[in-house]
C-alpha positions in Angstrom: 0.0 0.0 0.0 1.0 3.3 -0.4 2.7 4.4 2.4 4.8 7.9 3.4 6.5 8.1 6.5 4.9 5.3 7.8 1.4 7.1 6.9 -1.4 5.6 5.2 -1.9 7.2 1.8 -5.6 8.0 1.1 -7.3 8.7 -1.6 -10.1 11.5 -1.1 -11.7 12.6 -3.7 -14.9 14.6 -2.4 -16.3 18.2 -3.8 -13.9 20.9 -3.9 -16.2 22.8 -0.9 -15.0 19.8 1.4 -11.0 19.7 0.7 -10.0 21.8 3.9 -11.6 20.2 6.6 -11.6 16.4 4.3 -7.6 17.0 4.8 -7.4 18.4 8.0 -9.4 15.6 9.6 -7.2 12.4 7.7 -4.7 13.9 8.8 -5.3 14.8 12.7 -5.9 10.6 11.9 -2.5 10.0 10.8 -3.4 10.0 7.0 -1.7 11.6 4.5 -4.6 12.9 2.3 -4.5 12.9 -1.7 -7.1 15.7 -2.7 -8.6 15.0 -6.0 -12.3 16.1 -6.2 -14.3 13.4 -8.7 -18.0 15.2 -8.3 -18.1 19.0 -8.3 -21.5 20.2 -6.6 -23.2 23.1 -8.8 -26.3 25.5 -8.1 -29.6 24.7 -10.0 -33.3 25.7 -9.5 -35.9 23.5 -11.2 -39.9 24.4 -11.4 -40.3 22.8 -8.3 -38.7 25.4 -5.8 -41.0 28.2 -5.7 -43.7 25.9 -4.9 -41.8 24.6 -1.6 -40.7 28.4 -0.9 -44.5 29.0 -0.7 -45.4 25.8 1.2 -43.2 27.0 4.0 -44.0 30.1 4.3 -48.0 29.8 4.5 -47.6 26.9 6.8 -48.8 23.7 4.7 -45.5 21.6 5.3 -46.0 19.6 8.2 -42.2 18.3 7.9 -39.1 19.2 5.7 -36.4 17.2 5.3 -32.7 17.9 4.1 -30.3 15.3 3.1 -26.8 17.3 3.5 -25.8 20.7 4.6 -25.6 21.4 0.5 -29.5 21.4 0.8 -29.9 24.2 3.0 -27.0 26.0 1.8 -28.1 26.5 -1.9 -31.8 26.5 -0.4 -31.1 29.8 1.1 -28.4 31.2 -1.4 -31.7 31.4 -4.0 -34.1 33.3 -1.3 -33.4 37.1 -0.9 -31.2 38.2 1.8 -33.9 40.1 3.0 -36.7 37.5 3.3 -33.9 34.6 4.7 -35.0 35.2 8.2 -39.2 34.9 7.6 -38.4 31.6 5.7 -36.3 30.2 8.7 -38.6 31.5 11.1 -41.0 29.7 9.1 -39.0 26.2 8.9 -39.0 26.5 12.4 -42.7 25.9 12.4 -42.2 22.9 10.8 -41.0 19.4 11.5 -37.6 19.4 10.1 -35.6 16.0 10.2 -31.9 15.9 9.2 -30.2 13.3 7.6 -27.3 12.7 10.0 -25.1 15.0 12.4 -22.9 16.4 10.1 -26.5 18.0 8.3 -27.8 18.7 11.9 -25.2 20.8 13.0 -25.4 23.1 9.4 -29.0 23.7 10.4 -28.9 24.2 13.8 -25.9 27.0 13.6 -28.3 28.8 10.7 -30.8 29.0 13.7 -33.4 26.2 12.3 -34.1 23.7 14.7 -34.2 19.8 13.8 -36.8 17.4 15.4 -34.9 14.5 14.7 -32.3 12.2 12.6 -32.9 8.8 11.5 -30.6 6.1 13.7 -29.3 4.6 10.2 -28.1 8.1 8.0 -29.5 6.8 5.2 -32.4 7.8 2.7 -34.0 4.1 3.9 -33.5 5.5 7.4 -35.1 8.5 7.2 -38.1 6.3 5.9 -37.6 4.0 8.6 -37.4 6.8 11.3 -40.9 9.0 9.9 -43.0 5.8 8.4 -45.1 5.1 11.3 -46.1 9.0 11.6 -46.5 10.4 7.9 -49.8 9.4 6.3 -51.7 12.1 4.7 -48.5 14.5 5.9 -47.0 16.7 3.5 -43.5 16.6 3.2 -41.5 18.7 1.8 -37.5 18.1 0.3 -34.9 20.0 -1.2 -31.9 17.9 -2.2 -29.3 17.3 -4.9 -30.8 16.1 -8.3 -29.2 12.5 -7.9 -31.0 12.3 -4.6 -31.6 8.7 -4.5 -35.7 7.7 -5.0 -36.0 5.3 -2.3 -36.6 8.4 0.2 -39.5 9.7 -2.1 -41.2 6.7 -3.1 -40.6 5.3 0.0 -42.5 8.0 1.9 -45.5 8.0 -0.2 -45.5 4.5 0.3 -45.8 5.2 3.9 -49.0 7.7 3.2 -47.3 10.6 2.6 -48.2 13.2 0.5 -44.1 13.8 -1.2 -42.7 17.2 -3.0 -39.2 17.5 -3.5 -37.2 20.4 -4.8 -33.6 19.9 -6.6 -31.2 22.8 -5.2 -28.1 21.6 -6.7 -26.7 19.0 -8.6 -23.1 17.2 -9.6 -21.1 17.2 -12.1 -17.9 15.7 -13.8 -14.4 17.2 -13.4 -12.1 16.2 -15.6 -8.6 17.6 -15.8 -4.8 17.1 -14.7 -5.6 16.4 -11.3 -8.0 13.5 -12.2 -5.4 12.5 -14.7 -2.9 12.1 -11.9 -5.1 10.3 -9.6 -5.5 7.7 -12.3 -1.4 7.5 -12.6 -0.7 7.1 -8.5 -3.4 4.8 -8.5 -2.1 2.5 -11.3 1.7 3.0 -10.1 0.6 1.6 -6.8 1.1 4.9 -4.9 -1.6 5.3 -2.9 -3.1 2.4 -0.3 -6.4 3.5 0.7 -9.6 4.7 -1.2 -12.5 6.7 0.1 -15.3 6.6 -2.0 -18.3 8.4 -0.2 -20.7 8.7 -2.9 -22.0 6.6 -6.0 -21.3 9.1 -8.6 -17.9 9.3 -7.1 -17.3 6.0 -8.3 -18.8 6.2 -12.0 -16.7 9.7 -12.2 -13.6 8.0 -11.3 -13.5 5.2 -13.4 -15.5 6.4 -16.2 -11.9 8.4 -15.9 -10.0 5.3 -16.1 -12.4 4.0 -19.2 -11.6 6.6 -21.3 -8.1 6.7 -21.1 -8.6 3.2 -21.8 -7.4 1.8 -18.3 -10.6 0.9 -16.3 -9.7 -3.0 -15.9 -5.9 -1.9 -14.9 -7.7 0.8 -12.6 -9.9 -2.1 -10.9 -7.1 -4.4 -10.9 -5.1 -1.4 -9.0 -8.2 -1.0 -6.4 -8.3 -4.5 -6.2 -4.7 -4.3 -4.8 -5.5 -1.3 -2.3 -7.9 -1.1 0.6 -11.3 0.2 -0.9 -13.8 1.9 2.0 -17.6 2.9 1.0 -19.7 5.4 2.8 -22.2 3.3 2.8 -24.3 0.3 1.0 -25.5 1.8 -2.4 -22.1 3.3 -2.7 -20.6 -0.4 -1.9 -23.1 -1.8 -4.2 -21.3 0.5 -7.3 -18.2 -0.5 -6.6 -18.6 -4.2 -6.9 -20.6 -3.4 -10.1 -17.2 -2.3 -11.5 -16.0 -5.7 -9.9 -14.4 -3.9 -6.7 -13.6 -5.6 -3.4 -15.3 -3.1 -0.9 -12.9 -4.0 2.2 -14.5 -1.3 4.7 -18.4 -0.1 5.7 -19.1 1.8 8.0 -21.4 1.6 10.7 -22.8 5.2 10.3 -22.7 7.0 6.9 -20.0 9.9 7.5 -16.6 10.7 5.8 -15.1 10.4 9.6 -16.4 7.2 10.5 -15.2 5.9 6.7 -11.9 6.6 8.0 -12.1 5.5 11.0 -13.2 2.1 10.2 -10.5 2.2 7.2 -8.3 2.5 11.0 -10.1 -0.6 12.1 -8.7 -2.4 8.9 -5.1 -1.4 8.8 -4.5 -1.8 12.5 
């Protein structure tokens, strides 16, 4: 595996918005951190947003949910400065349920208060966690475009009456930085890889395809220690045919690395 110094060499490869505190924390964990960003997170409004501005604000939402701090970021980056605190204040009289802790805390320092979080940070835990209260609720949702379905469907499965809202969306980078993660990774050079999404997998080795190196590129993963955020992020990966070596318990980017600790100890 690659190795510096005795340091685990990881591969991190999360939007360009997370590369400061992604390195800081691998290494106060006695990583050294590779930063190549494989999804880039980009603004969008679709015909859906005014509707949920509205349902807020007149008080027809009985919960709202957000699946990452990027939700209420871009949320309120298309509101007017001026009107930000009525919609908050109006949040506030809602139910609003956060995916996980890392999505709590970006609420609750913006001054909206959270009911809840699921016990399993997942889309299927969020249906778990509201299921038994929902029918004939509205909800209300404003997420990335690839959001997966199973929160959607499964809630109006469940009785609920679903909108959601797509604040932002992901995209593709492709230049020499990607082009050099490809290279260390085929050379051998770097030991551990932190995939934390599932378009953070097609983006990397739709990388590799091109250049015409996707089997060499699994063959190289195969070789290194691969962690997955989670189990449709696993799932991707051994689509590809990659050896997942490392799960986590609960869906953050810490505890990836630190169960990617659990395996190299």
């Amino acid at each position: 595996m690659g190795e510096l110094s005795g340091k685990p060499k990881v591969a991190i490869m999360r939007p360009e918005r997370y590369i400061k505190e992604s390195k800081e924390l691998a290494e106060s964990m006695g990583f050294e951190a590779v930063m190549v960003p494989m999804v880039e997170i980009t603004e969008m409004r679709d015909d859906g947003f005014d509707g949920f501005v509205e349902r807020i604000l007149e008080g027809s939402s009985d919960y709202v949910i957000f699946t990452s701090a990027n939700g209420i970021d871009f949320t309120l980056n298309k509101i007017p400065s001026e009107s930000r605190e009525d919609f908050i204040t109006a949040l506030n009289s809602t139910k609003v349920v956060a995916i996980g802790p890392t999505t709590r805390k970006a609420l609750e320092k913006l001054g909206i208060d959270v009911m809840g979080m699921p016990g399993v940070y997942s889309s299927e835990g969020i249906v778990d966690y509201l299921c038994a209260d929902v029918r004939d609720k509205v909800i209300d949702t404003a997420r990335s475009f690839y959001g997966s379905t199973l929160l959607t469907e499964g809630l109006r499965k469940c009785g609920a009456k679903v909108y959601e809202t797509n604040v932002y969306t992901l995209e593709k980078p492709e230049g020499e930085k990607q082009d050099g993660l490809i290279d260390a990774t085929l050379n051998g050079e770097i030991g551990v890889f932190a995939f934390t999404s599932s378009m953070m997998v097609r983006n990397f080795l739709e990388h590799a395809r091109n250049r015409g190196q996707e089997k060499d590129t699994v063959n190289a993963l195969n070789n290194s220690l691969v962690a997955a955020i989670g189990g449709p992020t696993a799932k991707t990966l051994e689509g590809y045919g990659v050896n997942v070596s490392a799960i986590p318990d609960k869906f953050t980017f810490k505890e990836v690395l630190k169960k990617v600790q659990e395996q190299l100890s």
